[in-house]
ZANUPA-136751 format. One record per residue (C-alpha): residue number from 1; x, y, z. Coordinates in pm, 1 decimal, decimal comma, padded with zeros to 6 digits, always signed. Layout:
REM residues N
NODE     n         xx         yy         zz
NODE   NUM          X          Y          Z
...
//
This chain:
REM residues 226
NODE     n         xx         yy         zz
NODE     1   -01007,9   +03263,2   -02100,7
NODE     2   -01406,3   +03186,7   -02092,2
NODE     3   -01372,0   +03063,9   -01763,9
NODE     4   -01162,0   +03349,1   -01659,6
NODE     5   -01416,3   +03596,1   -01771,1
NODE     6   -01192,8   +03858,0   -01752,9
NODE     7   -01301,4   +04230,4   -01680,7
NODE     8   -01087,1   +04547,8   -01846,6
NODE     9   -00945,5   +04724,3   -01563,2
NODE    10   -00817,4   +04365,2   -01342,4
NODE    11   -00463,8   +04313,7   -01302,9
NODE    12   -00416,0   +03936,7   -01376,8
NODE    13   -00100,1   +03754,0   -01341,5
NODE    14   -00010,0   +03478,6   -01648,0
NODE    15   +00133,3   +03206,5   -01485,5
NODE    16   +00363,2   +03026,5   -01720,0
NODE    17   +00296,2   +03291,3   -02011,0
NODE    18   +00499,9   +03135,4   -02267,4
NODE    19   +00531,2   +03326,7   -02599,0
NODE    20   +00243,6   +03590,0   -02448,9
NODE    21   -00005,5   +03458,5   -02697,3
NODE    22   -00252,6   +03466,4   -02415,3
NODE    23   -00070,4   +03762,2   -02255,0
NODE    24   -00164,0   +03932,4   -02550,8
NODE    25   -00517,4   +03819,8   -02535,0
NODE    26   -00572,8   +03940,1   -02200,1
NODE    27   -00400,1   +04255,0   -02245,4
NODE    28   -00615,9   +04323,3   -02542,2
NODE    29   -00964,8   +04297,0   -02317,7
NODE    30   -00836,1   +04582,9   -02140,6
NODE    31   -00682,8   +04405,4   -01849,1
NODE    32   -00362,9   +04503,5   -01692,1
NODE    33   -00139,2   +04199,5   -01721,4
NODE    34   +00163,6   +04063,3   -01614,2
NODE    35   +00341,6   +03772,1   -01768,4
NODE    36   +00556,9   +03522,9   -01602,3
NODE    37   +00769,6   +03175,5   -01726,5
NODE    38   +01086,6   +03033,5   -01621,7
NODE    39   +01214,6   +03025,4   -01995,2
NODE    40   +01404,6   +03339,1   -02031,1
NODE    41   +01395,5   +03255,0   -02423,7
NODE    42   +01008,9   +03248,9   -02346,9
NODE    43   +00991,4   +03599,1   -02220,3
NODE    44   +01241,7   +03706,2   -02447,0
NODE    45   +00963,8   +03618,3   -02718,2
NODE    46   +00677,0   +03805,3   -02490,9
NODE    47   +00835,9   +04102,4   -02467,0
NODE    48   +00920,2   +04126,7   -02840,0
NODE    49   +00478,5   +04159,7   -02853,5
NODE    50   +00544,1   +04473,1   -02631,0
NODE    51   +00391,4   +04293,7   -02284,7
NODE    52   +00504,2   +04301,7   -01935,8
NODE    53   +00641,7   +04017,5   -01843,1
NODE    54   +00943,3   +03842,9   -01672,8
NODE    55   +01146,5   +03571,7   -01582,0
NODE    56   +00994,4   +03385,0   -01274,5
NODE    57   +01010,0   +03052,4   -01118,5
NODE    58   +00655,1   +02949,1   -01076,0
NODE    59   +00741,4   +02727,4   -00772,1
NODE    60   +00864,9   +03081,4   -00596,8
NODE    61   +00664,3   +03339,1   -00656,6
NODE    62   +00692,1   +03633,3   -00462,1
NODE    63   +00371,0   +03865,2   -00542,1
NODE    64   +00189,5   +03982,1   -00246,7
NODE    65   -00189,2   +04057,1   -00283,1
NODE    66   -00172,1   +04235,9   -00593,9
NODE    67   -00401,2   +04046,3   -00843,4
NODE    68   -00719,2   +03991,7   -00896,4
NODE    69   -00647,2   +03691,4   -01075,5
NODE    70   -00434,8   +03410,3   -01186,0
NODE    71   -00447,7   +03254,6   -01481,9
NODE    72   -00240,4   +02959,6   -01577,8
NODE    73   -00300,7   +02771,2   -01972,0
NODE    74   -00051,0   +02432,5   -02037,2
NODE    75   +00236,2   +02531,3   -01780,0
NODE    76   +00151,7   +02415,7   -01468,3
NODE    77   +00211,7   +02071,7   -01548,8
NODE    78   +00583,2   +02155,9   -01538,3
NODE    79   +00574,0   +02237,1   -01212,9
NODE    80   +00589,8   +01925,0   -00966,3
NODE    81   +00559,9   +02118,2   -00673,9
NODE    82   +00209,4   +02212,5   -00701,2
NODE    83   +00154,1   +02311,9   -00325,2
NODE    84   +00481,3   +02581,1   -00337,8
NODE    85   +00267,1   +02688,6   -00652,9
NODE    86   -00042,3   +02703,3   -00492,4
NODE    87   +00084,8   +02863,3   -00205,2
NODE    88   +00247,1   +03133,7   -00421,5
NODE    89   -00089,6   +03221,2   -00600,3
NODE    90   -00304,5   +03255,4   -00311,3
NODE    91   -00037,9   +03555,8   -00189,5
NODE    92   -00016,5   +03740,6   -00540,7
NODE    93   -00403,2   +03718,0   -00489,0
NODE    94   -00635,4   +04019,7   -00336,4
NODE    95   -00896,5   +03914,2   -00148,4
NODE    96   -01211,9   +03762,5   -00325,1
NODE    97   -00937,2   +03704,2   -00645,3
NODE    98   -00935,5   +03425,8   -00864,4
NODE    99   -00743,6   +03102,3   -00980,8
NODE   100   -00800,3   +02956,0   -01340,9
NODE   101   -00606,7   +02749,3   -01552,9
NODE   102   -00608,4   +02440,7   -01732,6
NODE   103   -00309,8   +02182,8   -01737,0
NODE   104   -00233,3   +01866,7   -01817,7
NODE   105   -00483,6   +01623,7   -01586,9
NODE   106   -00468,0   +01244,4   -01493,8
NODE   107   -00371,2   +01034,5   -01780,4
NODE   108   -00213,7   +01277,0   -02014,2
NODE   109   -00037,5   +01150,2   -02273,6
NODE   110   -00013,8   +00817,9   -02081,6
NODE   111   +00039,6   +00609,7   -02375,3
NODE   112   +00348,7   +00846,5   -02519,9
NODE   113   +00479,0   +00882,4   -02137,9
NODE   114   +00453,3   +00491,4   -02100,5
NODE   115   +00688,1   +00370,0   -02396,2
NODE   116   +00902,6   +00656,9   -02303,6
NODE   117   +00976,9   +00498,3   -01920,3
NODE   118   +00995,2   +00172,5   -02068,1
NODE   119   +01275,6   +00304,9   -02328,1
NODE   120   +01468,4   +00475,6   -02063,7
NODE   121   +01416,7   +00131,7   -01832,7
NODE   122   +01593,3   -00074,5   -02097,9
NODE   123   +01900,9   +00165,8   -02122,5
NODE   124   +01976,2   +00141,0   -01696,5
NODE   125   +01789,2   +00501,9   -01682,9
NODE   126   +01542,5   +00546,9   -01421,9
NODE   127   +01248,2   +00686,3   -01560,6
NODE   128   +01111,1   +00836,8   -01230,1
NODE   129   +01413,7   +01079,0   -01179,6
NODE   130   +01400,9   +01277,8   -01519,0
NODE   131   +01003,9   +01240,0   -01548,5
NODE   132   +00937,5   +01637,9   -01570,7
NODE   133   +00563,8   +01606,3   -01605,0
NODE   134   +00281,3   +01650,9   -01304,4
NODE   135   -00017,0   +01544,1   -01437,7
NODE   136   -00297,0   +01498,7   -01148,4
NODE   137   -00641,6   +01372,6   -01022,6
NODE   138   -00953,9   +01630,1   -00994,0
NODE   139   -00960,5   +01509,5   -00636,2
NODE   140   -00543,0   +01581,1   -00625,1
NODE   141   -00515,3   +01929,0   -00743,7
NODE   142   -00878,3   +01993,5   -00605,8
NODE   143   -00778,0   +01912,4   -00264,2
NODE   144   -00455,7   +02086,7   -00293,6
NODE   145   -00671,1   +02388,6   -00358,6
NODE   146   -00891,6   +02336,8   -00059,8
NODE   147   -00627,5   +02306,2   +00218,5
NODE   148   -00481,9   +02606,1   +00072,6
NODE   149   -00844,9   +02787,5   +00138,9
NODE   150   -00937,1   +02811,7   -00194,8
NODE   151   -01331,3   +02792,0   -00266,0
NODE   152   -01283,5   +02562,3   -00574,1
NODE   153   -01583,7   +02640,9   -00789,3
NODE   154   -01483,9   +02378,8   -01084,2
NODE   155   -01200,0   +02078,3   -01151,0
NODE   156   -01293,7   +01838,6   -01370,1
NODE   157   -01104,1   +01613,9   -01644,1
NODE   158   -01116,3   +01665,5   -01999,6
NODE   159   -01010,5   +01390,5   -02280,0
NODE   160   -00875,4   +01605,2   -02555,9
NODE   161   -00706,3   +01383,3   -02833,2
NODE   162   -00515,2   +01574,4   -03044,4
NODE   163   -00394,4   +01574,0   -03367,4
NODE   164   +00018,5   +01635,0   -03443,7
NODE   165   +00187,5   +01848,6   -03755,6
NODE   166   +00411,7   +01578,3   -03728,9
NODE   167   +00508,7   +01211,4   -03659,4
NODE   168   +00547,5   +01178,1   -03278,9
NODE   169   +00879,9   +01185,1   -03306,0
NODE   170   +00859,1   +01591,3   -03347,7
NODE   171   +00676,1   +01624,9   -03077,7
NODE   172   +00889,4   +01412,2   -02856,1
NODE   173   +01170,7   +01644,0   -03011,6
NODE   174   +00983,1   +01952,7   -02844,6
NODE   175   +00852,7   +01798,6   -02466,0
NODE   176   +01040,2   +01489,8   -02411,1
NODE   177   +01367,9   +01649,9   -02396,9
NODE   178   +01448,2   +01586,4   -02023,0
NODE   179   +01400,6   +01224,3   -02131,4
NODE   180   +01647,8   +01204,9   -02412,6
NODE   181   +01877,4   +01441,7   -02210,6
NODE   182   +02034,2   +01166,5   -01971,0
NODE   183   +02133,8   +00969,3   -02247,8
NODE   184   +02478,4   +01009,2   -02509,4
NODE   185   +02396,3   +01213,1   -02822,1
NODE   186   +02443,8   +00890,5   -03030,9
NODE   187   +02159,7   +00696,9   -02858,0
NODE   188   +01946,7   +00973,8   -02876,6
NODE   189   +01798,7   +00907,9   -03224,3
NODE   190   +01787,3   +00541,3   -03196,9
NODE   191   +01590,4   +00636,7   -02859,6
NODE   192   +01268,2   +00800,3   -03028,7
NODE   193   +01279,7   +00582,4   -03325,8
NODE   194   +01230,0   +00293,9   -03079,6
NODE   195   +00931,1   +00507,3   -02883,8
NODE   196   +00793,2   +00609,8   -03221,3
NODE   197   +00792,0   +00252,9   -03321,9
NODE   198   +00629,3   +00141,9   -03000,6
NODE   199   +00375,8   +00434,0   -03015,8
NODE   200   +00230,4   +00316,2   -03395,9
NODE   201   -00027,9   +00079,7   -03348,4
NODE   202   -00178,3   +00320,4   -03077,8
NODE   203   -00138,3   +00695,2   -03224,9
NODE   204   -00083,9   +00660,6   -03556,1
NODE   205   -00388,7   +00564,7   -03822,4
NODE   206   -00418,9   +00392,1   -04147,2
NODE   207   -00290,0   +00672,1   -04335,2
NODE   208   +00006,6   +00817,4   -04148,9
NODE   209   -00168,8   +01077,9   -03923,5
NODE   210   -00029,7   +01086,6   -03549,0
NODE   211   -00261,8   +01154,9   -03245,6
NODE   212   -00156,4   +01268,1   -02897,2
NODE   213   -00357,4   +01129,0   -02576,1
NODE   214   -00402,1   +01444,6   -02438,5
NODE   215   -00613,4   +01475,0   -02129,4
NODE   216   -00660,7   +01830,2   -01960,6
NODE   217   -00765,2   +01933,2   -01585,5
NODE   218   -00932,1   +02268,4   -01618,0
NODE   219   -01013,3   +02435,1   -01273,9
NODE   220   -01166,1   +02779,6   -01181,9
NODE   221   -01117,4   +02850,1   -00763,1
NODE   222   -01131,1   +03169,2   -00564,6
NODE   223   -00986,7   +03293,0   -00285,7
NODE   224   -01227,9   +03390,9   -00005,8
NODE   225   -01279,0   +03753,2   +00048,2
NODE   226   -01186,9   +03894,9   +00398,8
//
């Protein structure tokens, strides 16, 4: 939202708004916001906070030069096709608007995403296929942004280790689904207790306490007035 430096009065599209938290945030600087996530369950949450917001595929937006900026915090990730995202942003966008968002960047949770392939590999599943996660370079996304047009002002990588509530497991419960999902019900359990176990040594300390290997790209780019 620093980054963003938002100004009361913009009209700023949340890309991948989630529960609004940040919807909210915005809306309270004075900005007039619009909310958007592919989870209807998701929106169903940030309208319950009173916001505007809807059920959109990120991948097909269909805005047309009516922002004056686009902000996007832990969601883009989820999107694979980054240039059909890309290209959707730069048409919600006025002239002179601007792109900001953080996702997950180049190494994110590589450890947690490493013993979860390696699971899948051992039970016939191919790992590649239900991966859900886009997790790219400075010089990836960055690029992308530049043969769009986009000026990019900022990209840069940020190691972010982060403590869990939980044992992995939970989290894995929360943003691994698409990995358990090919698999029968019965295995499923057996399936993170074997990632868990192969996850210890690396995430877990002396005394219990689990740590993700979090690793953020945040970005800031603009697109060129006239």
């Amino acid at each position: 939202v620093d980054l963003l430096a938002p100004k009361p009065g913009e009209r700023i599209l949340d890309l991948g708004c989630g529960d609004g938290a940040l919807t909210a945030k915005l809306a309270a600087m004075g900005c007039d916001v619009v909310g958007v996530d592919g989870s209807a369950e998701q929106i169903g949450a940030a309208r319950a906070l009173g916001l505007n917001a809807r059920v959109v595929d990120g991948q097909a937006l269909d805005f047309d030069g009516e922002f004056d900026a686009v902000f996007s915090n832990a969601a883009l990730h989820w999107m694979k096709d980054a240039d059909a995202v890309i290209d959707g942003v730069w048409r919600a966008l006025r002239s002179g608007g601007r792109f900001v968002g953080e996702l997950g960047g180049f190494g994110c949770v590589d450890r947690i995403r490493t013993a979860l392939h390696a699971a899948l590999v051992r039970r016939s599943v191919d790992p590649v296929r239900v991966d859900p996660w886009y997790f790219p370079t400075p010089e990836d996304y960055g690029g992308r942004l530049a043969a769009r047009g986009f000026v990019v002002r900022s990209c840069e990588l940020i190691p972010r280790p982060t403590p869990l509530p939980t044992d992995v497991t939970g989290w894995l419960e929360v943003f691994a689904v698409a990995f358990t999902s090919p698999l029968p019900p019965t295995d499923r359990a057996p399936f993170l207790a074997e990632v868990q176990d192969a996850l210890r040594p690396a995430l877990c300390d002396a005394d219990g306490r689990w740590t993700a290997d979090y690793v953020r790209l945040r970005f800031a780019a603009e697109r060129p007035c006239g």
